[in-house]
C-alpha positions in Angstrom: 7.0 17.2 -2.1 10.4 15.6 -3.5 10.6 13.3 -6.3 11.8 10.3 -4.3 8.4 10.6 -2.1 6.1 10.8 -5.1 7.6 7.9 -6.4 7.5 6.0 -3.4 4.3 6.9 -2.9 3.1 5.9 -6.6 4.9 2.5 -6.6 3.0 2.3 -2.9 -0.6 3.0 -4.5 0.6 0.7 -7.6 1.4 -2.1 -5.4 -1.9 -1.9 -3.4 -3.8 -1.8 -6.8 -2.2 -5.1 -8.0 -3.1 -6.4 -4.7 -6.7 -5.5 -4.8 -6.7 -7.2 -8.3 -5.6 -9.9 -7.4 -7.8 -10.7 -4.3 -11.0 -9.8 -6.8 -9.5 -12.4 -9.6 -9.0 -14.7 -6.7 -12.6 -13.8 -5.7 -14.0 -14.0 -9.0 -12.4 -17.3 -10.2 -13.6 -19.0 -6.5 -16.8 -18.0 -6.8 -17.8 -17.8 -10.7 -15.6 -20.5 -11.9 -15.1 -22.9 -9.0 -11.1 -22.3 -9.9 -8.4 -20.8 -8.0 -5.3 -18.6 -8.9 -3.3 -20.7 -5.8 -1.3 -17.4 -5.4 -3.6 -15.0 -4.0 -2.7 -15.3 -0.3 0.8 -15.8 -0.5 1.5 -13.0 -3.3 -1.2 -10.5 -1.4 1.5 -10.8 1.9 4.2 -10.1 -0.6 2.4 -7.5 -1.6 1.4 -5.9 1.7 4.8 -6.0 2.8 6.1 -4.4 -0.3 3.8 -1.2 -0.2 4.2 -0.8 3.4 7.8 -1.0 3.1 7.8 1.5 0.4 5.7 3.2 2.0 7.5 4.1 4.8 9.8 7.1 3.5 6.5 9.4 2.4 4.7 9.0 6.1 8.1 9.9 7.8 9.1 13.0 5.5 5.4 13.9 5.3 5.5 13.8 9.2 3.1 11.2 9.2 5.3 8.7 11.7 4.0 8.6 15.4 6.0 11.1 17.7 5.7 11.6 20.9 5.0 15.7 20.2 3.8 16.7 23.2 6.9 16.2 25.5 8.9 17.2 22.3 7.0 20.6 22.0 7.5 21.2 26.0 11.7 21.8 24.8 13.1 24.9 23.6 14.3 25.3 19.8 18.2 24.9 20.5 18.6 21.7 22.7 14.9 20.0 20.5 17.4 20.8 17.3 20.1 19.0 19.1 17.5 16.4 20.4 16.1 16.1 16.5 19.5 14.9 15.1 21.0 12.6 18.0 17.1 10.7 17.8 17.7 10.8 13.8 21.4 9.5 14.3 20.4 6.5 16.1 17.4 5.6 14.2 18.7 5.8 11.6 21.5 3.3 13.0 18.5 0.9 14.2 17.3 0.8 10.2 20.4 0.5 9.0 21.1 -2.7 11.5 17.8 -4.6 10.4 18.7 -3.7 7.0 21.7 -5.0 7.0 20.2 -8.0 8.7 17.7 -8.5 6.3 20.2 -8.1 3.7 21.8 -11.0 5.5 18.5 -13.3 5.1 17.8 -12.3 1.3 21.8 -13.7 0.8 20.8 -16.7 2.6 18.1 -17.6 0.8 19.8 -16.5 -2.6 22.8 -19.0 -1.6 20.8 -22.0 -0.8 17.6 -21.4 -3.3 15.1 -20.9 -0.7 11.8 -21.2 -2.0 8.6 -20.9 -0.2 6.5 -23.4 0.9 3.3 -22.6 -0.7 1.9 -23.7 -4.3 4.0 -21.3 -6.2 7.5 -22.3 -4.8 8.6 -18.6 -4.9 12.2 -18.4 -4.3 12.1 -16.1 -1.5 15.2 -14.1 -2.3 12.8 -12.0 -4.1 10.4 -10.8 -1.7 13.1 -10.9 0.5 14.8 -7.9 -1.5 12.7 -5.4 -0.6 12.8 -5.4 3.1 17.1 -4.6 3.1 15.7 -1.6 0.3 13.2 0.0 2.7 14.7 -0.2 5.6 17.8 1.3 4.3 16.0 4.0 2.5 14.1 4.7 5.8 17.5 4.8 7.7 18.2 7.4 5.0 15.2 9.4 5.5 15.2 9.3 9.5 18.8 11.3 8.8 17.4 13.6 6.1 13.9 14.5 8.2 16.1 14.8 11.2 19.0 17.3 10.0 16.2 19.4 8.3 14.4 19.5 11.3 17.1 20.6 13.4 18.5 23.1 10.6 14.8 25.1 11.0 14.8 24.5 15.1 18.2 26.1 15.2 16.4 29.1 13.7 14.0 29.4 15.4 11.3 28.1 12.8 9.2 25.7 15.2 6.4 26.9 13.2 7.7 23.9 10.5 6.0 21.8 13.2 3.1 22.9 13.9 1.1 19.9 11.9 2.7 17.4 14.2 1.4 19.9 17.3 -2.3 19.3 15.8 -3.0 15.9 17.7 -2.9 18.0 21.0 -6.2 19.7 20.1 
């Protein structure tokens, strides 16, 4: 496993830990204390969104991203390796797109101090940062996965592939 998936996949697990703690605090101070933290909701989104985001590059490198294996596995080696980078190619394009769209959005609301509309007020460029970050960093890893893919195809190592084969059974 690279070093940019185990990272990913700590700041993932790190994420979902704050989130947890903060839905028990929120938990805690509701039902002990008759309080609230006002945040929990909004920030546990945040959050969510974050760690999935981040999340994405480890399940695609890790070939845990839903294929469509069995009409992939029916191809032989040469034209699938071919297949593997033009898919890669244009996924990649699609991430790219909504990331530069989302780029787009976290501008916007950086320009005209966007803010949420919950208690907090969170300026919303800042969640807003890390959808532009993943998507690009997916776009990156569609190309990656895609290139090694086909490199192993090409000679003759379907073998590589045989995890993603395992739903058939």
């Amino acid at each position: 496993m690279a070093t940019l998936e185990r990272v990913t996949i700590f700041l993932s697990a790190l994420i979902i830990v704050l989130m947890a703690v903060l839905m028990n605090a929120e938990t805690l101070l509701r039902y002990v204390f008759n309080s609230s933290t006002r945040i929990s909701e909004e920030y546990s989104g945040y959050l969510f969104c974050a760690a999935t985001m981040i999340g994405f590059y480890p399940a695609l490198m890790q070939a845990r991203f839903l294929r469509i294996t069995p009409l992939l596995a029916m191809i032989p080696n040469k034209p699938r390796a071919v297949w593997e980078v033009v898919i890669a190619l244009l996924s990649a394009a699609f991430c790219m797109v909504v990331a530069y769209v989302c780029w787009e959005l976290f501008n916007t609301s950086r320009e005209f101090g966007s803010v949420s509309q919950e208690f907090s007020a969170t300026p919303l460029m800042y969640p807003q940062f890390i959808l532009p970050v993943g998507f690009a960093l997916l776009g990156i890893g569609m190309v990656l996965r895609g290139i090694w893919i086909a490199r192993e195809l090409w000679a003759g190592h379907s073998e590589i592939l045989e995890s993603e084969n395992d739903v058939l059974e």
